[in-house]
PAKE-897111 format. One line per 3 residues: number of its first residue (from 1); their letters; for each residue x, y, z of C-alpha. Coordinates in steps of 0.2 Angstrom, whole numbers, padded with zeros to 4 digits. Example, Ala and Ser with C-alpha at 12.3 -4.5 7.8 and 13.67 -1.06 7.14 Angstrom:
BEGIN
1	AS	0062 -0022 0039 ~ 0068 -0005 0036
//
This chain:
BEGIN
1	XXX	-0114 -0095 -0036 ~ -0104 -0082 -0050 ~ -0104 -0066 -0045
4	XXX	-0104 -0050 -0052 ~ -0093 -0035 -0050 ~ -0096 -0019 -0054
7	XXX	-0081 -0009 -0057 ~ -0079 0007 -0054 ~ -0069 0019 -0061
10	XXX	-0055 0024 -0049 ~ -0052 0005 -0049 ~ -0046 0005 -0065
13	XXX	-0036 0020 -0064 ~ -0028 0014 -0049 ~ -0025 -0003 -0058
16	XXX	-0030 -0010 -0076 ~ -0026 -0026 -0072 ~ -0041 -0026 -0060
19	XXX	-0050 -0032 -0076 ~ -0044 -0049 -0073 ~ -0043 -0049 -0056
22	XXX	-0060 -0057 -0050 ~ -0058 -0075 -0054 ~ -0072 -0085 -0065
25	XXX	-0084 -0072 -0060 ~ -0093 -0058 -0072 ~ -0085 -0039 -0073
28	XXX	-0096 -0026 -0078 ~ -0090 -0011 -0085 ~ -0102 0001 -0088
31	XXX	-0105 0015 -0101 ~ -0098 0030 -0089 ~ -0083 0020 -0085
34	XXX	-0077 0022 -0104 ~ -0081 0039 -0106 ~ -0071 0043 -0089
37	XXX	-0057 0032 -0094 ~ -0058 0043 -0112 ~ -0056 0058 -0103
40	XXX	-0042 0054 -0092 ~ -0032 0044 -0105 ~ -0024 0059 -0113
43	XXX	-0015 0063 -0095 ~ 0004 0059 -0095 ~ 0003 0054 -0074
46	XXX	0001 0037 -0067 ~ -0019 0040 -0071 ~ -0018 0043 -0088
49	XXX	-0006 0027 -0091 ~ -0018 0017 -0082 ~ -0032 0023 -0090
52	XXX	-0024 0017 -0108 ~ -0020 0000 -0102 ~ -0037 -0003 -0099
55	XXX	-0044 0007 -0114 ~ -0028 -0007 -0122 ~ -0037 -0022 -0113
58	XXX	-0053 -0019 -0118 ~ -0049 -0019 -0136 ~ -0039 -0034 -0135
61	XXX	-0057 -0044 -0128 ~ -0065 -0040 -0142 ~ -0057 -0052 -0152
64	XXX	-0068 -0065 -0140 ~ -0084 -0059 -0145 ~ -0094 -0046 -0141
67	XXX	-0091 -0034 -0126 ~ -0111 -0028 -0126 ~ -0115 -0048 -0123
70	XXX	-0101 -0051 -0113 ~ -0083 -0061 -0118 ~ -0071 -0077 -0108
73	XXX	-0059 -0069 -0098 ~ -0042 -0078 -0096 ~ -0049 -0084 -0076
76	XXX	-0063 -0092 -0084 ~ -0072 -0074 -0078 ~ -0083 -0067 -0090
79	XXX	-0081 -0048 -0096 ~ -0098 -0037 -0101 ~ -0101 -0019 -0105
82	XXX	-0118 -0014 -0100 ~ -0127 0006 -0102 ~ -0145 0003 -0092
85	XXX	-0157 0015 -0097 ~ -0169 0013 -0083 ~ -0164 0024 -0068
88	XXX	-0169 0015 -0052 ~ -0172 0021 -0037 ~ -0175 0042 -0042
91	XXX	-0178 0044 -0024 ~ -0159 0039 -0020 ~ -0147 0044 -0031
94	XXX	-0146 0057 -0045 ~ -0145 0051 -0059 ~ -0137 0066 -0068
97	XXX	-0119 0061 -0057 ~ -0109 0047 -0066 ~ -0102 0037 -0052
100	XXX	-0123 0036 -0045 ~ -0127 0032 -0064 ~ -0113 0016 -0060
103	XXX	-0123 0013 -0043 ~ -0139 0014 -0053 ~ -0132 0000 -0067
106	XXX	-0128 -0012 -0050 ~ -0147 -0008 -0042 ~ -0152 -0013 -0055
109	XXX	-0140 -0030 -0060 ~ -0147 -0034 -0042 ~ -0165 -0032 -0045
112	XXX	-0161 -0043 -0061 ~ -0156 -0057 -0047 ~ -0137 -0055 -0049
115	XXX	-0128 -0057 -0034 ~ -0120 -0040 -0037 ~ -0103 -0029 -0029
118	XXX	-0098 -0014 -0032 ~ -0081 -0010 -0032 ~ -0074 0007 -0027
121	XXX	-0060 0014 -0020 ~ -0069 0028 -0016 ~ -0074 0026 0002
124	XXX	-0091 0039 -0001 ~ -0095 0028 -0017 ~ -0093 0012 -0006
127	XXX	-0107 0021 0008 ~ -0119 0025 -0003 ~ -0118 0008 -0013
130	XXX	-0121 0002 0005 ~ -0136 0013 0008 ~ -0146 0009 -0008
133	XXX	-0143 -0011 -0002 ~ -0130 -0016 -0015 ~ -0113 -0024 -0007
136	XXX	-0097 -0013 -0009 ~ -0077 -0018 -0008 ~ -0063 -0011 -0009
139	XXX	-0051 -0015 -0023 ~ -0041 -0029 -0011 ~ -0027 -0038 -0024
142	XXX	-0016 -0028 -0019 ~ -0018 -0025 -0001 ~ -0011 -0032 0017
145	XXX	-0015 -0033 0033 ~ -0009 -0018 0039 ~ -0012 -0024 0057
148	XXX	0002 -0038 0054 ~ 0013 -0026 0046 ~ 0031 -0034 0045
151	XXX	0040 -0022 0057 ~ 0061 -0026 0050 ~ 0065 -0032 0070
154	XXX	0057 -0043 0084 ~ 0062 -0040 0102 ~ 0068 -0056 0113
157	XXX	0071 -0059 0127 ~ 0090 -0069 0130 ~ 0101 -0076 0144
160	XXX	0114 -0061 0150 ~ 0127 -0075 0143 ~ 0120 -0075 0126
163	XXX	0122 -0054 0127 ~ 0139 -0057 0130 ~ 0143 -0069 0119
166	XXX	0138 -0059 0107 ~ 0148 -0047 0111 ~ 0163 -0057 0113
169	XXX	0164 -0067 0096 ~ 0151 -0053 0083 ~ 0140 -0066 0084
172	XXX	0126 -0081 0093 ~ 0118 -0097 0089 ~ 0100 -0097 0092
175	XXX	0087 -0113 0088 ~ 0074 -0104 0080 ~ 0083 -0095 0067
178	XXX	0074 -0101 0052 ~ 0057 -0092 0059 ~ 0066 -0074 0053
181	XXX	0066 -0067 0039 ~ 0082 -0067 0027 ~ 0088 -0048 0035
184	XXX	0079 -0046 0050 ~ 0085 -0038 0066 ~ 0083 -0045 0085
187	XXX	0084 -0034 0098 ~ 0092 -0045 0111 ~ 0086 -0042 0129
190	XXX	0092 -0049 0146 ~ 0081 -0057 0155 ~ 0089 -0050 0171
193	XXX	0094 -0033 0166 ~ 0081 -0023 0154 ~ 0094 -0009 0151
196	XXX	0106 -0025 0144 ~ 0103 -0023 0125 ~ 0111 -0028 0109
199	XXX	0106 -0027 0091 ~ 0108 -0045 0081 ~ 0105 -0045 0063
202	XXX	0100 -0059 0052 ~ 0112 -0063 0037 ~ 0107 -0073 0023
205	XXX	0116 -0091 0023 ~ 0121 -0091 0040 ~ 0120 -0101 0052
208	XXX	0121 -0088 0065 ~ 0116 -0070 0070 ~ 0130 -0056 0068
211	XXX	0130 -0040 0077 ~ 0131 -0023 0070 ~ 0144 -0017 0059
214	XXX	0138 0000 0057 ~ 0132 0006 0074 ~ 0145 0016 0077
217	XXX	0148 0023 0061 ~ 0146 0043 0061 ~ 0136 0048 0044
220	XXX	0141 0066 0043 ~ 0142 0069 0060 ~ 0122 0061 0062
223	XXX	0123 0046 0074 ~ 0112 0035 0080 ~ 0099 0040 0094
226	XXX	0091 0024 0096 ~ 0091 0005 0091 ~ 0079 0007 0077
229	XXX	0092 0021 0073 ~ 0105 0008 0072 ~ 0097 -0005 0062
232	XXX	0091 0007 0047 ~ 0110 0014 0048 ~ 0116 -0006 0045
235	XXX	0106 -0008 0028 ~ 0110 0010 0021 ~ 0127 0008 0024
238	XXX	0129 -0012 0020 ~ 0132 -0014 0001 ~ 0125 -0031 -0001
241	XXX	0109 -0024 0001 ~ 0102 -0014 -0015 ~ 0084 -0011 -0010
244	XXX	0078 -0003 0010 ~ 0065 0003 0015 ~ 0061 0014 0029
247	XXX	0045 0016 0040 ~ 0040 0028 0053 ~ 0031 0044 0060
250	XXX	0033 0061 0059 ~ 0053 0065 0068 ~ 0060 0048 0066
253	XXX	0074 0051 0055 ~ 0070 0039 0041 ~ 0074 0052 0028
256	XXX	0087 0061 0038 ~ 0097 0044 0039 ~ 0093 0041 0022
259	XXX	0100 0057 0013 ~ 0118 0056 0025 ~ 0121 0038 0020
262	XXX	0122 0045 0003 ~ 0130 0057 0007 ~ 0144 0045 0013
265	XXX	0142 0033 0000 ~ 0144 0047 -0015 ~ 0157 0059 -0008
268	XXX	0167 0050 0003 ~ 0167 0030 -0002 ~ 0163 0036 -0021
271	XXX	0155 0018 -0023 ~ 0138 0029 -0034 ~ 0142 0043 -0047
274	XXX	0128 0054 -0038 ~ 0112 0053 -0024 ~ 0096 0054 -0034
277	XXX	0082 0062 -0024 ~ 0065 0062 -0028 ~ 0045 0061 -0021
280	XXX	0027 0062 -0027 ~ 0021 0079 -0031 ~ 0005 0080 -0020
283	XXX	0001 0093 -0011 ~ -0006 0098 0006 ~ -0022 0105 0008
286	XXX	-0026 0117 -0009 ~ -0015 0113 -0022 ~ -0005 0131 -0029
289	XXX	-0007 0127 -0047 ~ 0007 0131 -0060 ~ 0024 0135 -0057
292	XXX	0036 0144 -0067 ~ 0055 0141 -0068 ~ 0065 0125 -0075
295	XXX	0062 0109 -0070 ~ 0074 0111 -0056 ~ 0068 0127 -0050
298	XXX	0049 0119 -0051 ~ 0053 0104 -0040 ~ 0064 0117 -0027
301	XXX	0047 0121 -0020 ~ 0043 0102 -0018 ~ 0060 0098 -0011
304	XXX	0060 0109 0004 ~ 0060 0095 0014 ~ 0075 0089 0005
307	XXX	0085 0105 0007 ~ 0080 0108 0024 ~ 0089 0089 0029
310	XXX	0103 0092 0018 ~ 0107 0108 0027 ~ 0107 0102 0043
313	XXX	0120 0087 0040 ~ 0132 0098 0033 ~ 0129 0108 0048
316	XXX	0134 0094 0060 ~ 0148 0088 0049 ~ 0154 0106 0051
319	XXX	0152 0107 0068 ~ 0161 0089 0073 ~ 0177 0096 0067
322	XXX	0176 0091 0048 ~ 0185 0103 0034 ~ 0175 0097 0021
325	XXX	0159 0107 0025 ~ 0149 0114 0007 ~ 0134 0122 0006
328	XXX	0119 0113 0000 ~ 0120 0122 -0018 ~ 0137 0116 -0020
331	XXX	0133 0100 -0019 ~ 0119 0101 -0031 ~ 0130 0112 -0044
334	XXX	0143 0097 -0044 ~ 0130 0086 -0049 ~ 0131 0075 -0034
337	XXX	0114 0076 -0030 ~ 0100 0076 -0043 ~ 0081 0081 -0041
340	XXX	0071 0070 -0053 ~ 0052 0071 -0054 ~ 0044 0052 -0052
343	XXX	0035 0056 -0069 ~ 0050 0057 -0078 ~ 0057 0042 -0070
346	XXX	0045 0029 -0083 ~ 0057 0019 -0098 ~ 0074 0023 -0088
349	XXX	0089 0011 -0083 ~ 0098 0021 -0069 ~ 0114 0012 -0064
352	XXX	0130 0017 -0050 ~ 0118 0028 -0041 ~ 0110 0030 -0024
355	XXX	0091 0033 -0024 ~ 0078 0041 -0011 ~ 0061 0041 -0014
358	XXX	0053 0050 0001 ~ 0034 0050 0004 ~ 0032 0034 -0005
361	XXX	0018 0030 0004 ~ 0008 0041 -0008 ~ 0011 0029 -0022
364	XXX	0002 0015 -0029 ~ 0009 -0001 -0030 ~ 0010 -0002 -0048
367	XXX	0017 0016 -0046 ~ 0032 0008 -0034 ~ 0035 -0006 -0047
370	XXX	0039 0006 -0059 ~ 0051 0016 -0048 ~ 0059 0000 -0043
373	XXX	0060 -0008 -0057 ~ 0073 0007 -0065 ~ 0086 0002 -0053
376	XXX	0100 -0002 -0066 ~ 0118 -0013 -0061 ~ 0126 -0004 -0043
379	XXX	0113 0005 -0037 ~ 0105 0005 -0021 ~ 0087 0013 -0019
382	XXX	0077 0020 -0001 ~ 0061 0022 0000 ~ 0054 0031 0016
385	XXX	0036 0037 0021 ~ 0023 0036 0034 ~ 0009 0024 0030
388	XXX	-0003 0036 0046 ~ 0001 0052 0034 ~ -0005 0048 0015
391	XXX	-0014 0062 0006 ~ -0019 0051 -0009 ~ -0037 0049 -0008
394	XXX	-0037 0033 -0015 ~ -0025 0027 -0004 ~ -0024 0020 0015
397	XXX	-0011 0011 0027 ~ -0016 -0005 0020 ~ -0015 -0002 0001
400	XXX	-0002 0009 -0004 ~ 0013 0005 -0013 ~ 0027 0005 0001
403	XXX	0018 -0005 0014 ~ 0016 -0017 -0003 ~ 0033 -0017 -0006
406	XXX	0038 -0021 0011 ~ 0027 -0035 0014 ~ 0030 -0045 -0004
409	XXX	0051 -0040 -0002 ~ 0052 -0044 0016 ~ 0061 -0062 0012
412	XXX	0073 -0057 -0001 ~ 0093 -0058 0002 ~ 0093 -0039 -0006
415	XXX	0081 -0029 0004 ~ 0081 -0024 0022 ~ 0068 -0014 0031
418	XXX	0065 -0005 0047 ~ 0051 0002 0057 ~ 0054 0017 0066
421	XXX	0045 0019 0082 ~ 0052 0033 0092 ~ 0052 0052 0086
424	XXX	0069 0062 0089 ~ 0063 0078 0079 ~ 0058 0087 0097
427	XXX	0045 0086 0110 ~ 0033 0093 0101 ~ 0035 0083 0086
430	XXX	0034 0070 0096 ~ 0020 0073 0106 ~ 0009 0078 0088
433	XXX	0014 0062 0081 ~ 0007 0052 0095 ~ -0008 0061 0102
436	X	-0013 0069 0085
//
């Protein structure tokens, strides 16, 4: 039996392709969609893009027919625009809000004998659909299961031979190598001693396990505090790898690590012209509203985060011994870091540079094919975030672009990725990351 989605707004805006998403099955897009995806269609975010792409999309159906009477979509779907005049059940919704008036149009496709679903990402939308009888989904195409979220290492449990085989010759035969992906880690464990660990990494073509290049490999006077520590220090600082990603709660040190690899990688191996910094603008709680000031000096009140890592690693360079200690502004007055807002970043090819994106998990997938996608010849991009902490409100562990990325790039010679587990921020950070 065809089914029949009723698309919200939101879905839309979050992706226009969602219009072709759904198979040989109908898509209704009613009235107040349009007129929201006309108001927002004049904003130059990620929104507003996706808004004319749809608006684009819609157009181009047209030349199948007629939208009022329904059009062939490419999946054998079929495309209708309805406006239903008759307002259902007065009792339950409001007619006079534009998301109930959506509701209202799937009541009543329902009561016409549709099998209807409403489509939101709006987790409220979704309840009330529920309450008025009419089945609700998320938007799903682009979503994992989060639950089964490719973690970047697995744990094992060896022979104390195979430890110090290891050990002895960089690198181990083991039978199942073909069930890891291409740049996975193994936490080698003995099976008589559990204090007898080494780290194993999984290289493209081979035949074999290697250990760690890396481990021991001071980044500005940062070292490693554990082994997750170690592994996310091995992709950031191996240049065969252009793409890494980088997982983990409140403390772990994802960005940290991510910001002093650059910082070796542009000052002291010189292999990119500069460290490109950047993260989604969204704030917590109340939003302060305008800024004045440059671009730079706008994004300075974003980037505090930034600033406050930076700081600290040319701290500890300074206090191991090193001569070469600058203060944070020098580096940025050489042009050897750069802030660069994501909604800038649209239509550019950035080669020779190293690139962090932090609190990625507040982007959209398509938002994070975008970013990726600028990555031009010799550069290397990092994307950190914490999939528990999103304040996107269309947005959850499952669905944002990150977690995406990770799980379609997990295979891929280029791209490495860790998960974080242990906080080294403080005790108290650690503490209000796991009980919290």
């Amino acid at each position: 039996m065809r089914k029949t989605f009723v698309l919200d707004t939101n879905v839309l805006l979050h992706n226009a392709d969602a219009l072709t998403a759904f198979a040989d099955n109908k898509v209704v897009v009613c009235m107040d969609v349009l007129e929201e995806l006309d108001r927002f269609k004049r904003e130059n975010d990620e929104k507003g893009r996706n808004a004319r792409a749809a608006i684009r999309m819609l157009d181009g159906f047209r030349e199948n027919g007629n939208l009022s009477e329904g059009v062939d979509l490419p999946g054998k779907g079929i495309l209708q625009i309805l406006h239903i005049q008759r307002k259902g059940p007065p009792d339950l919704l409001d007619p006079s809000s534009s998301v109930n008036r959506i509701l209202l149009t799937a009541y009543e496709l329902q009561a016409a004998g549709d099998h209807v679903i409403f489509v939101s990402k709006d987790i409220n939308a979704r309840v009330k659909s529920e309450a008025i009888n009419v089945a609700a989904m998320d938007f799903e195409k682009q979503k994992i299961d989060f639950d089964r979220f490719y973690f970047g290492w697995k744990s094992k449990n060896v022979d104390p031979s195979e430890i110090e085989t290891l050990r002895k010759n960089g690198e181990i035969k083991i039978a199942d190598i073909d069930q890891y992906s291409a740049r996975e880690f193994l936490l080698l464990k003995s099976t008589e001693d559990e204090k007898n660990v080494r780290i194993a990494k999984n290289v493209p073509g081979r035949e074999t396990l290697k250990a760690l290049e890396y481990q021991e490999v001071p980044l500005f006077g940062i070292t490693a505090k554990n082994e997750q520590q170690k592994m996310a220090i091995e992709l950031l600082l191996d240049d065969s790898i252009s793409l890494v990603t980088l997982v983990g709660r409140a403390g772990t040190g994802k960005t940290l690590l991510a910001l002093a690899a650059g910082l070796v990688k542009v000052m002291d191996e010189h292999k990119y012209n500069r460290m490109l910094v950047s993260r989604p603008i969204i704030p917590l709680g109340k939003d302060i509203g305008y800024l004045p000031g440059s671009k730079d000096e706008k994004l300075g009140h974003w980037m505090h985060p930034i600033f406050d890592n930076l700081d600290y690693i040319l701290h500890s360079n300074m206090d191991n011994g090193s001569n070469n200690f600058r203060e944070v502004d020098d580096l940025f007055d050489e042009k050897l870091i750069e802030l660069e807002p994501l909604t800038y970043i649209r239509g550019r090819s950035i080669p020779r540079q190293y690139i962090v994106i932090d609190e990625a998990q507040n982007l959209t997938p398509h938002e994070v094919k975008t970013i990726v996608t600028r990555a031009g010849n010799n550069t290397k991009m990092i994307l950190t975030g914490d999939p528990y902490q999103i304040d996107n409100p269309y947005l959850d562990a499952s669905s944002n672009g990150l977690t995406y990325l990770v799980e379609r790039m997990k295979d891929q010679k280029i791209f490495g990725h860790v998960n974080l587990i242990k906080s080294e921020r403080s005790l108290m950070a650690s503490l209000a990351a796991k009980l919290l």
